[in-house]
N, C-alpha and C positions, 0 to 999 in steps of 0.2 A: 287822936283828935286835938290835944293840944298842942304837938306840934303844927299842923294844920290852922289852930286859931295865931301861932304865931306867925305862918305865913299870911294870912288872912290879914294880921293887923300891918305887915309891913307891905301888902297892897291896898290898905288903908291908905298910907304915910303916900307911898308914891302918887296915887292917885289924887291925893290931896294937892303935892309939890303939880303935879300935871294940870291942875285945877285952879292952880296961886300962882301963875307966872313962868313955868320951867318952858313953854311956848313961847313967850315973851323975850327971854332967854334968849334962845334958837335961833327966835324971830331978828334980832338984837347982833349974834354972836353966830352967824350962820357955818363961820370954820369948825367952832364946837361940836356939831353934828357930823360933820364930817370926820374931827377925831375920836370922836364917840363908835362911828363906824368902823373906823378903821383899829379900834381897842377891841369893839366887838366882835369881828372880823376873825383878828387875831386868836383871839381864846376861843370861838369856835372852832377854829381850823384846828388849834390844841386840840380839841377834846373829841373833834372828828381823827385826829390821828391817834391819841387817846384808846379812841373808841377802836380801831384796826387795829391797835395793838392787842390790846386786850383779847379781841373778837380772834387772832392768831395765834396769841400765848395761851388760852382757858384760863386769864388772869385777871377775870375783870373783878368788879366789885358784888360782892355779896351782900344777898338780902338777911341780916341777922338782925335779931327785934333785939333797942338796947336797953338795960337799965341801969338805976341809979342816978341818972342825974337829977330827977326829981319833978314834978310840973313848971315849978319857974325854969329849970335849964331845958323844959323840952320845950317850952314857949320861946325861951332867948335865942333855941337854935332855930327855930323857923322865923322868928324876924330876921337875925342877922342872915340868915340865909338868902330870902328877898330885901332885903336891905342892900347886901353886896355883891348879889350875882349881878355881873353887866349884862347875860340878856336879858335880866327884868329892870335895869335901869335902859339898857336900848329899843326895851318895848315901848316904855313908858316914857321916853323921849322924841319916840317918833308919834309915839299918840299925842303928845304936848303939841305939835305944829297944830292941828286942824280944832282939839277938842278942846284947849288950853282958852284959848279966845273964843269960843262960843257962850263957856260959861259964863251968865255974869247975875245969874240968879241964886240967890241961896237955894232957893226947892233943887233949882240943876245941879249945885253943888251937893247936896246931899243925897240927890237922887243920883250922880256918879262918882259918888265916895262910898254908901252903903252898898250899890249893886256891886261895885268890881270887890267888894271887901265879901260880897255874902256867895259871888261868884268863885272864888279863888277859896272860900273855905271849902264849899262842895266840892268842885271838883278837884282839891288836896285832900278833903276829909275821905274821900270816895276812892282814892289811887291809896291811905294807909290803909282803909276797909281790908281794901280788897288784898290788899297787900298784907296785910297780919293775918290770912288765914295761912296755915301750911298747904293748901292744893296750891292756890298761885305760885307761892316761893316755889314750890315742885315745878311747876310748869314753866318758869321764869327760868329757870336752872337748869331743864331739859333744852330751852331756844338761848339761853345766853349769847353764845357764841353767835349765834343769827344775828339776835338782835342788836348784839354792840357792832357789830360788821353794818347794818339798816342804817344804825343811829351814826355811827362814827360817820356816814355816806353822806348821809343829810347834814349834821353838822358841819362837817368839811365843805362839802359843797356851798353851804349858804355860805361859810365862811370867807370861802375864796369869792364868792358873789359881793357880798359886804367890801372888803378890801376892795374890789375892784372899783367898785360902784363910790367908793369915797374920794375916789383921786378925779 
């Protein structure tokens, strides 16, 4: 759960940056979306091929619960986490076009800075739940290969969707 509240606090931050301007931005510097697409793009299509690889070798990543690094290192790893994965900076840029300039109330800034931060704890708190019992990891480990082959699909594909769509 606390890596979970560090995800949580860095869709805090973005949602805040979404909230102060990053539409403004966009709105301003409309190439930037489209390099943003086409970075996003990119590292999907990795991790869609990523994901085939894996899903062909029985080499993908395992579910092992870690310890030692402590609470402050499990919280640092889930901010930096949504801090620097670009599909949650290219979520949260394309939400900036429309949600960015609605806001212009404090109650609406608070009210879409605490929901996307109490939404994002849930349902991260709810995928470690479930995930730290040993039946899931069993059942995860029994479809592995399935699933990186699904996911690799999907990421790929949106990925080459993205690129296209940026030019």
């Amino acid at each position: 759960m606390i890596v979970a509240s560090g995800l949580a606090c860095g869709a805090f931050l973005w949602s805040f940056l979404t909230a102060f301007g990053l539409g403004s931005l966009f709105g301003t510097y409309p190439q930037l979306l489209g390099i943003l697409g086409l970075l996003g793009g990119a590292y999907l299509t990795w991790l869609g091929i990523k994901g085939w690889r894996a899903a062909l070798t029985g080499k993908g990543g395992q579910i092992v619960p870690k310890s030692g690094q402590g609470p402050l290192g499990d919280f640092l790893h889930g901010l930096t986490v949504t801090s620097t994965n670009p599909k949650v900076a290219l979520l949260w840029a394309s939400l900036s076009t429309f949600v960015g300039p609605a806001i212009t109330q404090w109650s609406y800034l608070i009210l879409f800075t605490t929901g996307s931060t109490v939404i994002i704890f849930v349902i991260y708190g709810t995928y470690g739940w479930i995930f730290s019992t040993g039946q899931a990891r069993g059942i995860y480990r029994r479809f592995q290969r399935a699933s990186e082959a699904v996911f690799g699909s999907l990421f790929g594909g949106l990925g080459v969707f993205m690129i296209n769509r940026s030019f």
